[in-house]
Structures are given as structure tokens and as C-alpha cells.
N, C-alpha and C positions, 0 to 999 in steps of 0.2 A: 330279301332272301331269294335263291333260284325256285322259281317257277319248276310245277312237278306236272309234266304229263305225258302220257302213256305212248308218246313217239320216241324213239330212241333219237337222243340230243347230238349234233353233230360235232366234231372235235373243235372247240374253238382254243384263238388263245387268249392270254390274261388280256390283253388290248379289245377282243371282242367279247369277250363276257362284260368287262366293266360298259364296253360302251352298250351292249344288248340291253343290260338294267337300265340303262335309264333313258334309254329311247321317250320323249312321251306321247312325240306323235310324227307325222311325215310332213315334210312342208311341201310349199307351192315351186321352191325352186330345184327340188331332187333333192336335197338333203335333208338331213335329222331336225327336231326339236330335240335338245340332250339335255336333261336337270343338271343343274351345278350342286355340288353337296356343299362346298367350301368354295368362301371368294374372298380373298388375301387382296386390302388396298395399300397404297401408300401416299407418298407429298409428290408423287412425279404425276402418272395420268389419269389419278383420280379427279384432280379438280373441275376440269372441262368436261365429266361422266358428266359429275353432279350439277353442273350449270344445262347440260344437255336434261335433265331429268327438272327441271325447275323450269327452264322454257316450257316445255310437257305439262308439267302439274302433275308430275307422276313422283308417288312416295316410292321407298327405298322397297320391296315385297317381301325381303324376311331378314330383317337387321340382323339376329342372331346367327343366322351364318356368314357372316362375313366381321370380318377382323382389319383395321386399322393399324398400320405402323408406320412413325416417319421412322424412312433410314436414309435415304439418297442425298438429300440435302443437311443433313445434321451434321454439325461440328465436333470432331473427335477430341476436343478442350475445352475445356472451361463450360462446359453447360448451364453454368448456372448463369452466365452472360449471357447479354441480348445475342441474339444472331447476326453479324456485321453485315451478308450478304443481303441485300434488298429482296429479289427475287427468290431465295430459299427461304427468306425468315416467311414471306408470303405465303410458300405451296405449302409450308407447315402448319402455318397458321389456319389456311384454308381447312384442310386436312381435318384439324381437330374441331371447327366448328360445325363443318358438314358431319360430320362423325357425332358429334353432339346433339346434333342439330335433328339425327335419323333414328338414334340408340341404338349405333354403331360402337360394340366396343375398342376400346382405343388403349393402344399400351404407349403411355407418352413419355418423353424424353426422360423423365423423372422417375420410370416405373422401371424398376431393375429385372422386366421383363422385356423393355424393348430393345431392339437389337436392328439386324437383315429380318427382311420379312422372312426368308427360306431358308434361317435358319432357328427362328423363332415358331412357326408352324409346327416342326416335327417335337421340337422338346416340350411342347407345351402340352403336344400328344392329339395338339390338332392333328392333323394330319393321319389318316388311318388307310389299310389297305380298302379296296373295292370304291373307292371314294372318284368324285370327278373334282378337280381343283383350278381354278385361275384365278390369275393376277396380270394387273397392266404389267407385266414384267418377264422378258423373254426366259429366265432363269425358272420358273415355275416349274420347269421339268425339274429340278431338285426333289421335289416330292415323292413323284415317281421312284424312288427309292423305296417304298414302302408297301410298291403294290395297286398306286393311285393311279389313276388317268390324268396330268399333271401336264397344263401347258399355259403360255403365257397367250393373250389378247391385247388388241388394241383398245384406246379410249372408247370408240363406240359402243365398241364389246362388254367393255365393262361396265357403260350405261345401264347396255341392254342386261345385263347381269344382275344391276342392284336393282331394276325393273321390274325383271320378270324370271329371276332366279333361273334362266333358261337361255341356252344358246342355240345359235340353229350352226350347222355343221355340218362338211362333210369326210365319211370317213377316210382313214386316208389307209396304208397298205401296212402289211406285216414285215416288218425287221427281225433277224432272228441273229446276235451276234455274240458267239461263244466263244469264252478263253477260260484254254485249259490251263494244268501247269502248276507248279509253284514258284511265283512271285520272288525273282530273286530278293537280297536283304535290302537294305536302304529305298526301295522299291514303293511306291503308294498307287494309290486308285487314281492320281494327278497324269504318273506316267502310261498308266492303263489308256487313260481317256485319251491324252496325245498321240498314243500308238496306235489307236484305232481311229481319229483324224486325220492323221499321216495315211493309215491306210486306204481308206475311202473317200477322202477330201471333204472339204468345208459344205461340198455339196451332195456327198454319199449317201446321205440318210434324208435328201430333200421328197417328201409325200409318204414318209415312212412315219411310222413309229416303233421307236426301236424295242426292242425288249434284250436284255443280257444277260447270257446264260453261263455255264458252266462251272466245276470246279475252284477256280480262280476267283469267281466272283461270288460264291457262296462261302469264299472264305474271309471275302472283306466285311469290315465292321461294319454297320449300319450308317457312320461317317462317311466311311471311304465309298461305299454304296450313293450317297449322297452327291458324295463330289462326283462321281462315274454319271450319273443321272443328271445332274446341272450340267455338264457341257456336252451333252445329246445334241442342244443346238446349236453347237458349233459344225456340228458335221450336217448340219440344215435338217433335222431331225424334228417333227411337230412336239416329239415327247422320249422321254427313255423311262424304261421301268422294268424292275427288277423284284420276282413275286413272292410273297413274301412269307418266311419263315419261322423258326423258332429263336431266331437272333431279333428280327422283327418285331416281336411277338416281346420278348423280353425288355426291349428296348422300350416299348410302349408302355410296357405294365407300369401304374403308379402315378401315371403323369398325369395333369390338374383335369385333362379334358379327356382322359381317356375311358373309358367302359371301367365305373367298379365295383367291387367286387361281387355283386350280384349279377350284373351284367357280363362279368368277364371271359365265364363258359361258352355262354351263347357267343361272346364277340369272336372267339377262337371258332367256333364251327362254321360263324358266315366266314372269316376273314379265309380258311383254311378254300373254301372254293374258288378263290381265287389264283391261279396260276392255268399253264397250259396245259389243255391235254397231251397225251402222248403223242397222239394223232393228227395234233394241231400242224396245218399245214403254214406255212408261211410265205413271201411273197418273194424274201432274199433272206441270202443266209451267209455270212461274215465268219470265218474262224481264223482266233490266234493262240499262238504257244506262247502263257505267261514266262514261258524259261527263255525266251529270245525277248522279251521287252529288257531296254534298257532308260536308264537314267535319261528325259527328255527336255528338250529347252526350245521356243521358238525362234527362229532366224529372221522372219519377216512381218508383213504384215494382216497374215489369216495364221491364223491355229493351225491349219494344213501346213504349213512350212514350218515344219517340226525337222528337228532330225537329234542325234545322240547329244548329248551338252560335252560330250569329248568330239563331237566330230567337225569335218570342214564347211563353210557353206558351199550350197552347189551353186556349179556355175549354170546362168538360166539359161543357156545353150544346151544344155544336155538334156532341156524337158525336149518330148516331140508337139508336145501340144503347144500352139501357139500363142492360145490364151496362158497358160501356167510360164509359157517365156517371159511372155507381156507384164505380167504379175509381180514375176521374181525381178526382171529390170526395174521395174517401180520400185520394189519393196528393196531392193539393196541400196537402190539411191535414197531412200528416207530413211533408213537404217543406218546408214554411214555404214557400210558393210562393204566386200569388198569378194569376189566368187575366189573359192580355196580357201580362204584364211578360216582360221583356227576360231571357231565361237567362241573359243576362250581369251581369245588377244582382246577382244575389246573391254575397256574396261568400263565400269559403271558409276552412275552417279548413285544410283539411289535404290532402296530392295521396301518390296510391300511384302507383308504377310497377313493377308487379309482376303477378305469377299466371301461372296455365298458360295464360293468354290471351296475357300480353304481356313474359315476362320472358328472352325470349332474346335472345341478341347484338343482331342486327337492331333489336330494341324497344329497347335499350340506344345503340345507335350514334344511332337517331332524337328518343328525348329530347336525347342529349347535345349534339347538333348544335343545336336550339335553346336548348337552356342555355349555352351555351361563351360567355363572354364577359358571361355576366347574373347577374344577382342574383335570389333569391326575394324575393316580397310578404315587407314586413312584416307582413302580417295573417295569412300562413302559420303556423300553429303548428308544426307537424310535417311534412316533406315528406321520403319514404322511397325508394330505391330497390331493389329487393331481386333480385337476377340470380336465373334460377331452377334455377341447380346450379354446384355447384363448379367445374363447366369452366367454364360462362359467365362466372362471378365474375372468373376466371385469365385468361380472355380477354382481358376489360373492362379489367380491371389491367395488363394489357400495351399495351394501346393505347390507356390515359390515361386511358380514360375514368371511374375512379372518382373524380381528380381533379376535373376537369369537375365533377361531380355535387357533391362536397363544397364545391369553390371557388364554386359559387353557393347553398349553405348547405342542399343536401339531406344527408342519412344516408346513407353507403354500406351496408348490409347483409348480412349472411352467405345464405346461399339458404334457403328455403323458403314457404310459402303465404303466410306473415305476414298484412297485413290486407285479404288478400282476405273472408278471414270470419271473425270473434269466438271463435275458436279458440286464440287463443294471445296475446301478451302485445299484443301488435301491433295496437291497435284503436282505432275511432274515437269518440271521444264522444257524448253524450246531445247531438241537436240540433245537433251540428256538422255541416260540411257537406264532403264529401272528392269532389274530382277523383280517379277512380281509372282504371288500364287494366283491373281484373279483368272477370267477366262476370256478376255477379249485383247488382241492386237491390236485392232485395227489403228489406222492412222489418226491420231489425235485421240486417242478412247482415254489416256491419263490427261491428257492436258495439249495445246498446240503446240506441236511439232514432235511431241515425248514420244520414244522411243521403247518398245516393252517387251523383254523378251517373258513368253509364260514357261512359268516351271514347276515344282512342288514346295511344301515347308521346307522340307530338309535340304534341298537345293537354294533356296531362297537365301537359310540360313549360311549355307557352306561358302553362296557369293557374294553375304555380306562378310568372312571375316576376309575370305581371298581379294575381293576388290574385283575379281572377274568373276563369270561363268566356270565352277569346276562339280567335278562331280564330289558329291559325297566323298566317295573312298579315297580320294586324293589327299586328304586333311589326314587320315592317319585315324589311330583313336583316340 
């Protein structure tokens, strides 16, 4: 709880109160000791923590906060089959014995709780405001959505985490970036995120930590908050985080891990100090008009080379920066792209709808709604839908919607990362080209040579029945 004393306290924002609590000491090299409240592992760079902690002879410091998921390497088929991969069935197996091994709880392939780690943390009600959170996993900022101090670490990191439940760290600066407005229709939190990538680059928010304000984003769900919050680090953002409210607050009430009912007053009056003073100074300050975002799709290969999914690419001539030239010339040659032409001429092989960007209910309800009644391109090879956990799956299932998804000739699939990245069986071809919702471009991130432009559910959906990139409103009702 804040600390009470007789100096009058100085305007902080939600990014420096969280990190003020839990200071717990100053180190030797200028930065913080910070407590971790929650530490989220999974079957990618957990294993080499725990060999790292077993060279040592050092136990895990407080099993109970810290949570187990495979999802990176898991098979969206057939589960009850061995794993074919060598090296995935391994990091999974690793995964569950170390976890066993520590009393580390574990939600395992079989628990129609596991899922994406970061999408299983909030609904389980892990995840709460005023919290510090990592995970080996750049997407961590997902959490942030709720009011958390939420960032991803490397393996050493994470060592040093099931250690000594403690990071050393230092702080990094204040982001303040607010969008007003009302959110034109067919519109999501997906195009939000691109529009403010596009605006600040892949490197805009690098030593920041963002916080998102306004209007516009106190009108998004706690999903679309989510998804806004997971691609923080695309704009080179340590975290994003959005403070949180009575939609927040709602969202939480119920869930297995969350404060009840005796606890639930109190947790509203901590959670409630959480946001920025009025006063709160900031470092940089970002503003957009939600009524000029539109429908976004990427052209290349960083998340910053965004532009309209109705519009042309640019020619790399036109940047003045020499690096963003250098960029765009690479990124159209692996793109098979071509400067002027229409995003929408190329046509696609294949559409994901999936990741810890876009695979909850919400992301599910909003493809399905433009599928319901259509058909996929015949030029679609493979068009996948993948919920990102058990519960969403069961959801989905209940209110038809996997039908939907199958009756217009997508894959319904079991939960996890699948082909967000070239991880597991789930991937896209040399030179093919995939509509996807996840959040990374870069070169080879689906698979060698795959081609990926990012976009939302609903757009996902519109350019699997089209065969290309079109916007929503082009389909008609």
C-alpha cells in the first residue's frame, strides 16, 4: 500500500508509483533492486534459466509466483499425439519436469487452461493492477493493459528471477501517448497500435515506457487494451500500460486468482492509486485523432511500414532518411512488392488469426462476423484460426463460432502461438505471402522467406474471402 508521510508527495505517473513500491534496495551499478510480483515461464527460454540455477545450487525463491505454460512449440492438432518435432517435444518436456521438479504450477497441454502465456495470465485474473510482471517473452507488455509494470527479459534474467524473485534495473523515461476521438466502425485496437507505429517508428518509444491515454482508449475493451499494450514493443517500447479502471476492475472480478470477496474492497482501494497524477510530468508526449485512423495493413518488413490497406506502397525514394531508404529497398525486394502498387494487387497465400495480439474472444467474435455467410479465396492455401487458450476455444464453441470459421473453409485449431513464428509445425512458406493478426514482420518471423503483412481480425477475415488485402467495407454487408 502507499506509504503515508507528512511531506507532500510529488506528481508521479502510474509507471513511477509502480516502480517507487517496489524498489528494494540501490545496487552497485546505479540501478534499482525491483521485486517481481508475477513471473510468467514457458518451453522457449526457460530451460537454459534452470540449468543456469542447477550449475549454482540454487532453488527456485518462491515457486508460487511464478506460472508455467508450454505454448511456443505446441502442436495446434492432434494433442493427444506424440510431438513429431525433436526439439519442441524436448523444450516441453523440459518445461514440465523443471516445473515439477520446483512446485512450479504448470497448466499443461491437457488443461483446458493452457493456452499463450499472455493471454492466460489476465483471464485467470493473474495479472492485476500495481503488479511488476516478466516473462522470457518480448510480448509481456500485454499485461500492461491492466495497470502492471509488464516487460519481457532474457534467459539470464529469468534465472535471476526464479532466484531471487528480484531484478536489478534501470528506470527508463516517461511516454505519455493520447488518442482522442471516436474510433471510426470496422476499426480495432490492431489499427490503433499500427497508427501509432507508423507514427513514431519501430524505434519511437526506445528507453520509454509508454503509458496510453485518452478518450479513445478508455473506450476500448480490456481486449483491445491488451492488444494496444502487446505491440508497445514494436515501437522499441520497454512496456505500455494503460491505468486502470472500472472496466478493469470488472474484468477481473470472479476470476480463479483474483481477490474474493472478502478481499475485493481492499483490492479496489489499492488498485484505485494506481494511475497518474494530474501533475505528472512526462518525458514525451504523442497525440492522435482516433477519427483520422484508418483500416491498417503492413507493407514491409518492421511494423513501422504501415500505411492504409487501401493505399499504395511508397516509393523508398521519397524517405529523406537514408536508413528508412535502405530499409524500404530491402523490404520490397523480400516482399515481392513493387513502390506505387496498390497493397491490394498482391495476392495471398495464406491468413492467420491468431497470437497474443489477436486471439481472444473479442478477435474471434470480429473475424467471425465478417466470415459468417462467406466463403474463402480459392487462392487461399491454408487459412487458420487458432483461440489463444482453452477457455477461449470453449468459448468460441459455444457461441458457434468455430463453425462459422470451418463453414467458410478456415481450420479451427487447438490454442497456442502456432504461426505467429516458425516455431512449431504451423508456418508459412518460402515467398508466400500471409494476412496475419500477430505482431511481428520481420524477415523469416513465419517461417524462411514468408512474407507477412500484419493487420486486424476483421481484416484478416475480409482477405481471406477476397484472396487479397481489402478493407472491411469493401465486402459490402
Amino acid at each position: 500500500m502507499p506509504l503515508t508521510t507528512n511531506a507532500k508527495p510529488q506528481p508521479a505517473t502510474l509507471y513511477d508509483k509502480i516502480w517507487q513500491q517496489h524498489v528494494v534496495d540501490m545496487h552497485a551499478s546505479g540501478g534499482s533492486i525491483i521485486y517481481i510480483d508475477q513471473h510468467f515461464i514457458h518451453d522457449v527460454t526457460s530451460p537454459q534459466a534452470f540449468d543456469m540455477l542447477s550449475a549454482r545450487g540454487l532453488p527456485v525463491f518462491s515457486p508460487g509466483s511464478t506460472l508455467a505454460v508450454p505454448d511456443h512449440n505446441v502442436p495446434t492438432t492432434a494433442r493427444e499425439l506424440p510431438i513429431k518435432d525433436a526439439l519442441s517435444k524436448q523444450q516441453i518436456d523440459v518445461l514440465k519436469s523443471n516445473a515439477r521438479a520446483n512446485n512450479i504450477t504448470l497448466f499443461d497441454l491437457d488443461d483446458v487452461r493452457n493456452g499463450i502465456v499472455h493471454v492466460v495470465g489476465p483471464e485467470q485474473g493473474i495479472t492485476q493492477p500495481g503488479m511488476t510482471i516478466v516473462c522470457g517473452d518480448s510480448h509481456t507488455s500485454t499485461h500492461g493493459a491492466f495497470g502492471a509494470l509488464a516487460f519481457g527479459i532474457g534467459t539470464s534474467e529469468v534465472a535471476h528471477t526464479l532466484a531471487t524473485q528480484t531484478l536489478v534495473l534501470h528506470k527508463s523515461k516517461n511516454m505519455k501517448v493520447t488518442v482522442n476521438g471516436t474510433l471510426p466502425d470496422h476499426l480495432s485496437a490492431k489499427d490503433i497500435a499500427l497508427a501509432i507505429i507508423g507514427k513514431i517508428g519501430a524505434g519511437g518509444g526506445t528507453g520509454y515506457v509508454i503509458e496510453y491515454c485518452g478518450e479513445t482508449i478508455s473506450a476500448l475493451s480490456m481486449e483491445g487494451r491488451m492488444t494496444l499494450c502487446n505491440m508497445s514493443i514494436e515501437a522499441g517500447a520497454r512496456a505500455g500500460m494503460i491505468a486502470p479502471d472500472n472496466k478493469t476492475f470488472a474484468y477481473l472480478k470472479g476470476r480463479p486468482s483474483a481477490p474474493d470477496a472478502k478481499k475485493w474492497d481492499a483490492a479496489l482501494a489499492y488498485w484505485g492509486y494506481f494511475k497518474s497524477d494530474c501533475e505528472a510530468v512526462f518525458d514525451k508526449e504523442i497525440t492522435l485523432d482516433a477519427s483520422e485512423i484508418v483500416a491498417m495493413a503492413t507493407w514491409g518488413t518492421s511494423p513501422e511500414q504501415v500505411i492504409p490497406v487501401t493505399g499504395r506502397v511508397p516509393n523508398p525514394y521519397d524517405f529523406d532518411d537514408i536508413v528508412k531508404k535502405d530499409a524500404a529497398l530491402k523490404a520490397l525486394e523480400y516482399m515481392g512488392l513493387k513502390a506505387g502498387q496498390k497493397l491490394s494487387d498482391a495476392t495471398l497465400d495464406r491468413v492467420f488469426i491468431g497470437s497474443c495480439t489477436n486471439a481472444r474472444i473479442e478477435d474471434m467474435r470480429a473475424a467471425a462476423k465478417v466470415l459468417k455467410g462467406r466463403k474463402i479465396s480459392s487462392t487461399i492455401v491454408q487459412a487458420l484460426a487458432v483461440p489463444g487458450s482453452g477457455l477461449v476455444k470453449k468459448q468460441a464453441e459455444d457461441e458457434g463460432l468455430d463453425v462459422i470459421f470451418t463453414d467458410a473453409g478456415f481450420e479451427w485449431r487447438e490454442p497456442g502461438c502456432s504461426m505467429c513464428l516458425g516455431m512449431n509445425p504451423d508456418r508459412v512458406g518460402p515467398e508466400e505471402r500471409c494476412a496475419s493478426t500477430s505482431n511481428r514482420n520481420f524477415e523469416g518471423r513465419q517461417g524462411p522467406g514468408a512474407r507477412t503483412h500484419l493487420l486486424s481480425p476483421a481484416l484478416a477475415a475480409a482477405a481471406a474471402v477476397a484472396g487479397h488485402l481489402i478493407d472491411v467495407k469493401e465486402l459490402g454487408e
